[in-house]
C-alpha angles and dihedrals in degrees: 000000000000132000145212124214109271103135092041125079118170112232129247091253082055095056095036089056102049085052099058094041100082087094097040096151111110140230119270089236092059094041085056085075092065106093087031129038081011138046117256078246094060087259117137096262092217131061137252123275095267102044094243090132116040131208120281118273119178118241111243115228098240093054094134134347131279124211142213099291094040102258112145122234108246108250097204099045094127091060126114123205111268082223129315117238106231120179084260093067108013100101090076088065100035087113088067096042121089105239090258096058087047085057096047092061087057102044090048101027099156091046122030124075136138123226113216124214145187109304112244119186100185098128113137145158141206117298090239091058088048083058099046086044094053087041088056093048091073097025116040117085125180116245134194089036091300115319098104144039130236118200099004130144137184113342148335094028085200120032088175109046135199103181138037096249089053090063086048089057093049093055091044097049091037124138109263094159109286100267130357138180113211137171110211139159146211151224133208094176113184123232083276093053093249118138147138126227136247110201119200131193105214139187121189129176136163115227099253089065095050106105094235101053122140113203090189086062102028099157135194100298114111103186137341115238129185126171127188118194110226108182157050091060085236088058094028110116098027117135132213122189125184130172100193110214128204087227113043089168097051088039112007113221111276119220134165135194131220117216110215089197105044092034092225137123110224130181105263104199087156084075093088144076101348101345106127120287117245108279090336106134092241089291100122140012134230097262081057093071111110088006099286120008133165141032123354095220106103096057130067094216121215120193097212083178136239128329137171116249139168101237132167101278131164092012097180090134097063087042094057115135085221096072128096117213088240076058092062107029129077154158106295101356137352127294097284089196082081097051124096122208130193137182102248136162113255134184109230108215121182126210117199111180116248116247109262091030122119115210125132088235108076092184139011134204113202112192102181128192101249087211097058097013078234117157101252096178134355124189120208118205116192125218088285098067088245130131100262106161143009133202131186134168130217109216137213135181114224085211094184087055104034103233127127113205134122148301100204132344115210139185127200121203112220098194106049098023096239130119141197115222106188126181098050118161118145097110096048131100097257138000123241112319110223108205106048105164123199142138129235088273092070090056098044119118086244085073107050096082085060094049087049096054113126 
Protein backbone atom coordinates (compact mmCIF):
# COMPACT_ATOMS: atom_id res chain seq x y z
CA UNK A 1 0.00 0.00 0.00
CA UNK A 2 1.30 3.01 -0.73
CA UNK A 3 1.58 6.39 1.38
CA UNK A 4 1.62 9.92 1.22
CA UNK A 5 3.62 12.11 3.48
CA UNK A 6 1.46 12.93 6.71
CA UNK A 7 4.30 12.31 9.92
CA UNK A 8 7.09 13.97 8.00
CA UNK A 9 7.51 17.55 7.66
CA UNK A 10 11.05 18.95 6.02
CA UNK A 11 12.59 21.38 8.04
CA UNK A 12 13.09 25.02 7.35
CA UNK A 13 17.42 24.37 6.68
CA UNK A 14 16.11 21.89 4.20
CA UNK A 15 14.22 24.10 2.52
CA UNK A 16 16.29 26.53 2.87
CA UNK A 17 19.20 24.19 1.14
CA UNK A 18 17.43 22.91 -1.96
CA UNK A 19 16.58 26.99 -2.67
CA UNK A 20 19.80 28.17 -2.75
CA UNK A 21 21.10 25.26 -4.71
CA UNK A 22 20.09 26.31 -8.27
CA UNK A 23 23.52 27.76 -8.64
CA UNK A 24 25.50 24.81 -6.75
CA UNK A 25 28.83 25.24 -8.75
CA UNK A 26 31.69 26.71 -6.50
CA UNK A 27 33.75 28.94 -6.51
CA UNK A 28 37.56 28.16 -8.11
CA UNK A 29 38.97 29.17 -5.06
CA UNK A 30 37.09 26.50 -3.16
CA UNK A 31 37.64 23.79 -5.85
CA UNK A 32 41.40 24.59 -5.38
CA UNK A 33 41.01 22.52 -1.89
CA UNK A 34 40.26 19.31 -3.72
CA UNK A 35 43.55 17.58 -4.12
CA UNK A 36 44.70 19.38 -0.55
CA UNK A 37 42.74 19.96 2.41
CA UNK A 38 40.39 17.68 0.57
CA UNK A 39 40.55 14.63 -1.23
CA UNK A 40 40.40 14.86 -5.31
CA UNK A 41 36.93 12.99 -4.46
CA UNK A 42 35.53 16.05 -2.15
CA UNK A 43 36.74 13.54 1.53
CA UNK A 44 38.59 15.50 4.61
CA UNK A 45 42.25 14.57 3.57
CA UNK A 46 43.29 14.21 7.18
CA UNK A 47 42.19 12.09 9.62
CA UNK A 48 40.13 12.35 12.76
CA UNK A 49 41.84 13.50 16.69
CA UNK A 50 42.47 10.18 17.76
CA UNK A 51 43.73 8.89 15.17
CA UNK A 52 40.76 6.22 14.70
CA UNK A 53 40.51 7.20 10.98
CA UNK A 54 43.23 7.71 9.51
CA UNK A 55 44.23 10.27 6.11
CA UNK A 56 43.52 9.28 3.07
CA UNK A 57 46.19 7.05 1.18
CA UNK A 58 45.40 5.83 -2.12
CA UNK A 59 45.26 2.32 -2.62
CA UNK A 60 48.10 1.14 -5.22
CA UNK A 61 46.85 -1.19 -8.03
CA UNK A 62 48.88 -3.99 -7.33
CA UNK A 63 47.69 -4.13 -3.45
CA UNK A 64 47.18 -7.48 -3.46
CA UNK A 65 46.98 -10.13 -6.25
CA UNK A 66 43.67 -11.24 -8.89
CA UNK A 67 43.20 -14.16 -10.05
CA UNK A 68 41.78 -16.10 -13.30
CA UNK A 69 38.39 -15.33 -12.98
CA UNK A 70 38.98 -11.97 -11.97
CA UNK A 71 38.38 -12.16 -7.75
CA UNK A 72 40.80 -9.72 -5.83
CA UNK A 73 43.22 -11.03 -2.80
CA UNK A 74 42.13 -9.49 0.26
CA UNK A 75 45.00 -6.77 1.39
CA UNK A 76 44.19 -6.75 4.92
CA UNK A 77 43.81 -10.88 5.50
CA UNK A 78 46.05 -10.99 8.20
CA UNK A 79 43.89 -8.61 10.16
CA UNK A 80 41.99 -9.48 13.40
CA UNK A 81 38.79 -7.58 14.56
CA UNK A 82 39.73 -4.50 16.99
CA UNK A 83 36.80 -5.81 18.93
CA UNK A 84 32.86 -7.10 17.44
CA UNK A 85 29.85 -5.29 18.84
CA UNK A 86 27.72 -7.75 19.92
CA UNK A 87 23.61 -6.60 21.94
CA UNK A 88 25.35 -7.27 24.94
CA UNK A 89 27.55 -4.52 24.53
CA UNK A 90 26.24 -2.47 22.00
CA UNK A 91 24.72 0.13 24.04
CA UNK A 92 28.16 1.60 24.74
CA UNK A 93 28.49 2.59 20.17
CA UNK A 94 25.34 3.32 19.53
CA UNK A 95 26.40 6.67 18.98
CA UNK A 96 28.21 5.50 16.01
CA UNK A 97 25.51 3.16 14.77
CA UNK A 98 22.58 4.48 12.26
CA UNK A 99 19.41 3.83 14.07
CA UNK A 100 18.75 0.57 11.77
CA UNK A 101 21.79 -1.11 12.65
CA UNK A 102 20.97 -0.32 16.11
CA UNK A 103 17.76 -2.19 15.45
CA UNK A 104 19.29 -4.99 13.92
CA UNK A 105 21.14 -5.76 16.98
CA UNK A 106 17.57 -5.93 18.84
CA UNK A 107 15.53 -7.87 16.44
CA UNK A 108 18.46 -10.63 16.14
CA UNK A 109 20.19 -10.26 19.50
CA UNK A 110 21.79 -13.76 19.78
CA UNK A 111 23.01 -13.53 16.22
CA UNK A 112 23.82 -10.49 14.73
CA UNK A 113 27.12 -8.42 15.50
CA UNK A 114 29.65 -6.51 13.51
CA UNK A 115 33.42 -6.87 14.01
CA UNK A 116 35.25 -3.66 13.60
CA UNK A 117 38.46 -3.39 12.24
CA UNK A 118 41.13 -1.24 11.60
CA UNK A 119 39.87 1.75 9.51
CA UNK A 120 41.62 1.83 5.74
CA UNK A 121 40.93 4.85 3.44
CA UNK A 122 42.68 3.73 0.34
CA UNK A 123 39.35 4.31 -2.46
CA UNK A 124 40.34 5.83 -5.58
CA UNK A 125 39.56 6.28 -8.80
CA UNK A 126 41.35 7.07 -12.45
CA UNK A 127 43.43 10.71 -12.83
CA UNK A 128 41.25 11.64 -15.58
CA UNK A 129 37.76 11.27 -13.05
CA UNK A 130 39.63 13.38 -10.42
CA UNK A 131 39.74 15.98 -13.33
CA UNK A 132 36.32 15.77 -14.41
CA UNK A 133 35.41 15.82 -10.60
CA UNK A 134 37.38 18.99 -9.88
CA UNK A 135 35.97 20.42 -13.36
CA UNK A 136 32.35 19.78 -12.05
CA UNK A 137 33.00 21.38 -8.90
CA UNK A 138 32.94 25.03 -10.67
CA UNK A 139 30.86 24.09 -13.48
CA UNK A 140 27.97 21.76 -12.69
CA UNK A 141 24.42 23.54 -11.37
CA UNK A 142 21.32 21.67 -10.45
CA UNK A 143 18.25 22.29 -12.69
CA UNK A 144 14.40 21.50 -12.32
CA UNK A 145 14.70 22.27 -8.55
CA UNK A 146 16.91 19.91 -8.18
CA UNK A 147 16.14 16.64 -10.18
CA UNK A 148 18.62 17.08 -12.90
CA UNK A 149 22.16 18.26 -13.72
CA UNK A 150 23.44 20.98 -16.30
CA UNK A 151 27.36 20.78 -17.49
CA UNK A 152 28.25 18.06 -15.96
CA UNK A 153 30.60 15.36 -17.05
CA UNK A 154 31.78 11.98 -15.75
CA UNK A 155 31.13 11.52 -12.39
CA UNK A 156 30.39 13.38 -8.35
CA UNK A 157 28.80 16.76 -9.90
CA UNK A 158 29.64 18.28 -6.52
CA UNK A 159 32.51 17.12 -4.66
CA UNK A 160 31.80 19.89 -2.10
CA UNK A 161 28.47 19.90 -1.38
CA UNK A 162 26.08 22.40 0.15
CA UNK A 163 22.50 20.36 0.14
CA UNK A 164 21.41 17.20 0.60
CA UNK A 165 20.35 16.57 -3.08
CA UNK A 166 23.70 17.60 -4.17
CA UNK A 167 25.26 14.55 -2.18
CA UNK A 168 22.47 12.33 -3.90
CA UNK A 169 23.55 13.26 -6.76
CA UNK A 170 26.98 12.54 -5.90
CA UNK A 171 26.15 8.81 -4.88
CA UNK A 172 23.89 8.38 -8.12
CA UNK A 173 26.53 9.84 -10.77
CA UNK A 174 29.34 8.31 -8.96
CA UNK A 175 32.39 6.50 -10.77
CA UNK A 176 31.79 3.07 -10.83
CA UNK A 177 34.22 2.40 -13.74
CA UNK A 178 32.75 3.58 -16.81
CA UNK A 179 30.99 0.23 -18.05
CA UNK A 180 31.00 -3.20 -16.58
CA UNK A 181 29.48 -6.80 -17.40
CA UNK A 182 28.79 -8.75 -14.41
CA UNK A 183 26.92 -12.24 -13.51
CA UNK A 184 25.27 -11.99 -9.75
CA UNK A 185 22.92 -13.45 -7.96
CA UNK A 186 20.15 -13.00 -5.05
CA UNK A 187 18.64 -14.06 -2.35
CA UNK A 188 15.32 -13.57 -1.04
CA UNK A 189 15.89 -16.08 2.18
CA UNK A 190 12.73 -16.53 4.29
CA UNK A 191 12.64 -15.93 8.69
CA UNK A 192 14.03 -19.89 8.76
CA UNK A 193 17.16 -19.10 6.16
CA UNK A 194 15.73 -21.05 3.49
CA UNK A 195 15.88 -19.66 0.08
CA UNK A 196 16.48 -20.34 -3.57
CA UNK A 197 18.66 -18.26 -5.87
CA UNK A 198 17.98 -15.77 -9.27
CA UNK A 199 20.89 -15.40 -11.08
CA UNK A 200 21.22 -12.01 -13.83
CA UNK A 201 23.40 -11.36 -16.20
CA UNK A 202 23.77 -7.92 -16.19
CA UNK A 203 25.78 -4.73 -18.64
CA UNK A 204 25.92 -1.67 -17.57
CA UNK A 205 27.72 1.39 -19.15
CA UNK A 206 27.54 5.15 -18.75
CA UNK A 207 27.37 7.12 -21.98
CA UNK A 208 30.60 8.42 -22.04
CA UNK A 209 31.93 4.99 -22.39
CA UNK A 210 29.48 3.98 -25.49
CA UNK A 211 31.71 4.04 -28.72
CA UNK A 212 29.54 6.42 -30.52
CA UNK A 213 29.31 9.24 -27.94
CA UNK A 214 29.38 12.63 -28.85
CA UNK A 215 30.53 14.98 -25.96
CA UNK A 216 29.57 18.02 -28.06
CA UNK A 217 25.55 16.46 -27.92
CA UNK A 218 25.53 14.64 -24.78
CA UNK A 219 22.37 14.65 -24.20
CA UNK A 220 20.25 13.89 -21.28
CA UNK A 221 21.18 10.07 -20.74
CA UNK A 222 23.05 9.43 -17.80
CA UNK A 223 23.93 5.71 -18.11
CA UNK A 224 22.51 2.34 -20.30
CA UNK A 225 21.32 -0.71 -18.06
CA UNK A 226 20.19 -4.11 -19.13
CA UNK A 227 19.62 -6.73 -17.14
CA UNK A 228 18.81 -10.70 -18.35
CA UNK A 229 17.49 -13.06 -15.84
CA UNK A 230 19.38 -16.45 -16.07
CA UNK A 231 17.93 -18.66 -13.71
CA UNK A 232 15.69 -20.18 -12.25
CA UNK A 233 14.56 -21.90 -15.60
CA UNK A 234 10.41 -20.06 -14.69
CA UNK A 235 12.28 -16.26 -14.69
CA UNK A 236 15.20 -17.42 -17.28
CA UNK A 237 14.92 -15.29 -20.72
CA UNK A 238 13.34 -12.27 -19.32
CA UNK A 239 14.74 -8.97 -20.42
CA UNK A 240 15.10 -5.55 -18.59
CA UNK A 241 16.23 -2.29 -20.50
CA UNK A 242 16.84 1.05 -18.90
CA UNK A 243 18.32 4.22 -20.37
CA UNK A 244 18.93 6.24 -17.20
CA UNK A 245 18.40 9.95 -17.90
CA UNK A 246 20.07 13.35 -15.78
CA UNK A 247 16.67 14.77 -15.76
CA UNK A 248 14.00 12.16 -14.91
CA UNK A 249 11.47 14.97 -14.45
CA UNK A 250 12.16 16.77 -17.91
CA UNK A 251 12.50 13.00 -19.62
CA UNK A 252 11.59 10.26 -17.17
CA UNK A 253 13.80 7.33 -17.35
CA UNK A 254 12.61 4.85 -20.22
CA UNK A 255 12.72 1.19 -19.62
CA UNK A 256 11.25 -1.74 -21.31
CA UNK A 257 10.75 -5.78 -20.29
CA UNK A 258 11.14 -9.05 -22.47
CA UNK A 259 9.05 -11.57 -21.86
CA UNK A 260 10.57 -14.47 -22.28
CA UNK A 261 6.93 -16.27 -22.48
CA UNK A 262 5.05 -14.24 -24.48
CA UNK A 263 7.99 -13.35 -26.55
CA UNK A 264 7.05 -9.54 -26.52
CA UNK A 265 8.85 -6.00 -25.38
CA UNK A 266 6.47 -3.89 -23.55
CA UNK A 267 6.98 -0.12 -21.93
CA UNK A 268 7.79 -0.77 -18.02
CA UNK A 269 7.08 2.53 -16.35
CA UNK A 270 6.51 0.53 -13.03
CA UNK A 271 10.41 0.25 -13.02
CA UNK A 272 10.78 3.28 -11.27
CA UNK A 273 10.48 4.85 -7.93
CA UNK A 274 8.45 1.93 -5.82
CA UNK A 275 7.26 -0.11 -8.45
CA UNK A 276 8.43 -3.73 -7.58
CA UNK A 277 12.05 -4.67 -7.93
CA UNK A 278 12.99 -7.40 -10.69
CA UNK A 279 12.24 -11.09 -9.11
CA UNK A 280 12.63 -9.71 -5.76
CA UNK A 281 9.47 -11.17 -3.57
CA UNK A 282 8.20 -7.77 -2.89
CA UNK A 283 11.29 -7.11 -0.61
CA UNK A 284 12.69 -4.27 -2.25
CA UNK A 285 11.72 -1.48 -5.13
CA UNK A 286 13.30 -0.29 -7.95
CA UNK A 287 14.72 2.84 -6.39
CA UNK A 288 16.39 0.06 -3.89
CA UNK A 289 18.84 -1.21 -6.62
CA UNK A 290 22.17 -0.27 -5.85
CA UNK A 291 20.88 1.08 -2.52
CA UNK A 292 19.03 4.52 -3.89
CA UNK A 293 18.66 5.15 -7.74
CA UNK A 294 16.46 7.63 -9.82
CA UNK A 295 14.97 11.03 -9.59
CA UNK A 296 15.10 13.03 -6.60
CA UNK A 297 11.34 14.46 -6.95
CA UNK A 298 9.55 12.82 -4.84
CA UNK A 299 11.74 13.81 -1.61
CA UNK A 300 12.24 17.19 0.08
CA UNK A 301 16.25 16.41 1.02
CA UNK A 302 17.75 17.68 4.20
CA UNK A 303 22.19 17.63 4.76
CA UNK A 304 22.16 17.09 8.41
CA UNK A 305 26.05 17.03 7.99
CA UNK A 306 29.07 14.36 8.76
CA UNK A 307 29.22 11.89 11.39
CA UNK A 308 31.41 9.09 12.29
CA UNK A 309 30.06 6.02 11.94
CA UNK A 310 31.21 2.29 11.96
CA UNK A 311 29.88 1.05 8.31
CA UNK A 312 30.66 -2.45 6.03
CA UNK A 313 34.12 -1.49 4.34
CA UNK A 314 36.87 -3.76 2.50
CA UNK A 315 34.62 -6.63 2.35
CA UNK A 316 37.10 -9.14 0.57
CA UNK A 317 36.18 -11.72 2.91
CA UNK A 318 32.69 -11.93 1.97
CA UNK A 319 33.83 -11.70 -1.53
CA UNK A 320 36.15 -14.84 -1.30
CA UNK A 321 35.85 -17.23 -4.21
CA UNK A 322 36.05 -19.86 -1.64
CA UNK A 323 32.55 -19.26 -0.19
CA UNK A 324 29.54 -20.97 -1.00
CA UNK A 325 26.10 -18.86 -0.84
CA UNK A 326 24.84 -21.36 1.86
CA UNK A 327 28.35 -19.81 3.46
CA UNK A 328 26.98 -16.31 3.50
CA UNK A 329 23.40 -16.58 3.90
CA UNK A 330 21.40 -17.30 7.01
CA UNK A 331 18.48 -17.27 9.00
CA UNK A 332 17.67 -13.42 9.74
CA UNK A 333 20.61 -11.78 8.11
CA UNK A 334 23.84 -12.85 6.51
CA UNK A 335 26.88 -14.54 8.30
CA UNK A 336 28.21 -11.51 9.92
CA UNK A 337 31.72 -13.48 10.54
CA UNK A 338 32.31 -12.54 7.00
CA UNK A 339 31.50 -8.67 7.41
CA UNK A 340 34.04 -6.04 7.97
CA UNK A 341 33.26 -2.90 9.78
CA UNK A 342 35.40 0.55 10.04
CA UNK A 343 35.12 3.60 11.64
CA UNK A 344 34.48 6.18 8.47
CA UNK A 345 33.18 9.55 8.03
CA UNK A 346 29.36 9.64 6.44
CA UNK A 347 27.17 12.25 5.43
CA UNK A 348 23.75 11.69 6.99
CA UNK A 349 21.06 12.90 4.47
CA UNK A 350 17.33 12.78 5.35
CA UNK A 351 14.23 12.27 2.67
CA UNK A 352 10.99 13.24 3.75
CA UNK A 353 8.50 12.66 1.17
CA UNK A 354 6.89 15.94 -0.44
CA UNK A 355 3.00 16.53 0.32
CA UNK A 356 1.08 15.37 -2.49
CA UNK A 357 3.89 12.57 -3.33
CA UNK A 358 3.12 8.79 -3.27
CA UNK A 359 6.08 6.52 -2.33
CA UNK A 360 5.90 3.45 0.51
CA UNK A 361 8.79 5.07 2.23
CA UNK A 362 7.59 7.87 3.91
CA UNK A 363 11.05 8.86 4.99
CA UNK A 364 14.49 7.98 4.26
CA UNK A 365 17.95 8.29 6.28
CA UNK A 366 21.20 8.27 3.84
CA UNK A 367 24.50 7.79 5.83
CA UNK A 368 27.52 7.95 2.69
CA UNK A 369 30.89 7.12 2.89
CA UNK A 370 32.56 10.60 2.53
CA UNK A 371 35.51 8.78 0.82
CA UNK A 372 33.18 6.95 -2.44
CA UNK A 373 30.28 8.86 -2.00
CA UNK A 374 29.00 5.47 -1.87
CA UNK A 375 25.18 4.85 0.21
CA UNK A 376 26.48 2.94 3.65
CA UNK A 377 23.29 2.68 5.14
CA UNK A 378 20.17 3.79 4.32
CA UNK A 379 16.77 3.60 6.95
CA UNK A 380 13.45 3.37 5.61
CA UNK A 381 10.71 4.58 7.63
CA UNK A 382 6.71 3.54 6.28
CA UNK A 383 3.77 5.72 6.46
CA UNK A 384 3.66 5.08 10.01
CA UNK A 385 6.75 6.76 10.92
CA UNK A 386 8.16 3.24 11.97
CA UNK A 387 11.48 1.57 11.08
CA UNK A 388 10.39 -0.62 8.23
CA UNK A 389 13.66 -1.56 6.28
CA UNK A 390 17.28 -1.36 6.46
CA UNK A 391 19.91 -1.51 3.92
CA UNK A 392 23.43 -1.58 4.22
CA UNK A 393 26.30 -2.28 1.78
CA UNK A 394 29.21 -3.86 2.26
CA UNK A 395 31.74 -2.22 0.33
CA UNK A 396 35.05 -3.24 -1.65
CA UNK A 397 37.73 -1.35 -3.64
CA UNK A 398 38.65 -2.97 -6.80
CA UNK A 399 41.96 -1.51 -6.22
CA UNK A 400 43.50 -2.86 -9.91
CA UNK A 401 40.67 -1.13 -11.51
CA UNK A 402 40.13 1.84 -9.40
CA UNK A 403 36.88 1.65 -8.68
CA UNK A 404 35.46 1.71 -5.65
CA UNK A 405 31.70 -0.16 -5.57
CA UNK A 406 30.25 -2.95 -3.65
CA UNK A 407 30.42 -6.65 -2.69
CA UNK A 408 26.81 -7.26 -1.74
CA UNK A 409 23.78 -4.76 -0.89
CA UNK A 410 21.26 -6.09 1.49
CA UNK A 411 17.77 -5.04 3.05
CA UNK A 412 16.36 -6.25 5.90
CA UNK A 413 12.93 -6.07 6.42
CA UNK A 414 12.08 -5.20 10.03
CA UNK A 415 8.51 -6.08 9.92
CA UNK A 416 8.32 -9.52 8.39
CA UNK A 417 12.26 -10.79 9.29
CA UNK A 418 13.27 -11.41 5.85
CA UNK A 419 15.97 -9.87 3.88
CA UNK A 420 17.29 -9.39 -0.07
CA UNK A 421 21.38 -9.81 -0.65
CA UNK A 422 22.01 -8.82 -4.17
CA UNK A 423 25.51 -8.81 -5.97
CA UNK A 424 26.57 -12.17 -5.08
CA UNK A 425 29.22 -13.71 -7.08
CA UNK A 426 31.59 -15.91 -5.42
CA UNK A 427 30.48 -19.00 -6.93
CA UNK A 428 30.38 -17.52 -10.94
CA UNK A 429 32.75 -17.88 -13.62
CA UNK A 430 34.26 -14.47 -13.41
CA UNK A 431 33.85 -11.42 -11.35
CA UNK A 432 32.83 -8.02 -12.82
CA UNK A 433 34.64 -7.27 -16.26
CA UNK A 434 35.97 -3.22 -16.37
CA UNK A 435 36.23 -2.22 -19.90
CA UNK A 436 32.67 -3.38 -21.69
CA UNK A 437 32.59 -1.55 -24.82
CA UNK A 438 28.94 -0.93 -27.07
CA UNK A 439 27.22 1.50 -28.88
CA UNK A 440 23.18 2.94 -28.37
CA UNK A 441 22.01 0.01 -30.67
CA UNK A 442 22.81 -2.55 -28.06
CA UNK A 443 20.77 -0.97 -25.85
CA UNK A 444 17.59 -0.25 -28.37
CA UNK A 445 14.21 -1.81 -27.57
CA UNK A 446 14.69 -3.91 -31.14
CA UNK A 447 17.20 -5.83 -29.31
CA UNK A 448 15.78 -6.79 -26.51
CA UNK A 449 13.85 -10.07 -28.10
CA UNK A 450 17.78 -11.41 -29.09
CA UNK A 451 19.05 -10.78 -25.82
CA UNK A 452 15.77 -12.81 -24.36
CA UNK A 453 16.32 -16.10 -26.46
CA UNK A 454 16.43 -19.07 -24.44
Amino acid sequence: MKTTKSLFHVGVLGLTLLATSVMAAVPAAEADKLGKSLTPMGAEMAGNADGSIPAWKPMAKNAGTVDSKGFLSNPYASEQPLFTITAQNVDQYKDKLAPGQYAMFKRYPETFKMPVYTSHRGATVPDDVFAAIKKNATNTTLVGGGNGLENFETAVPFPIPKSGVEVIWNHITRYRGGSVTRLVTQATPQPNGSYSLVYFQDQFVFRDKMKDYDPANPGNILFYFKQKVTAPSRLAGGVLLVHETLDQVKEPRAAWVYNAGQRRVRRAPQVSYDGPGTAADGLRTSDNLDMYNGAPDRYDWKLEGKKEMYIASDSYKLDDPKLKYSDIIKAGHINQDLARYELRRVWHVVATLKDGQRHIYAKRDFYIDEDTWQAAVIDHYDGRGQLWRVAEAHAENYYDKQVPWYALETLYDLQSGRYLALGMKNEEKQAYDFGFTATTSDFTPAALRQDGVR
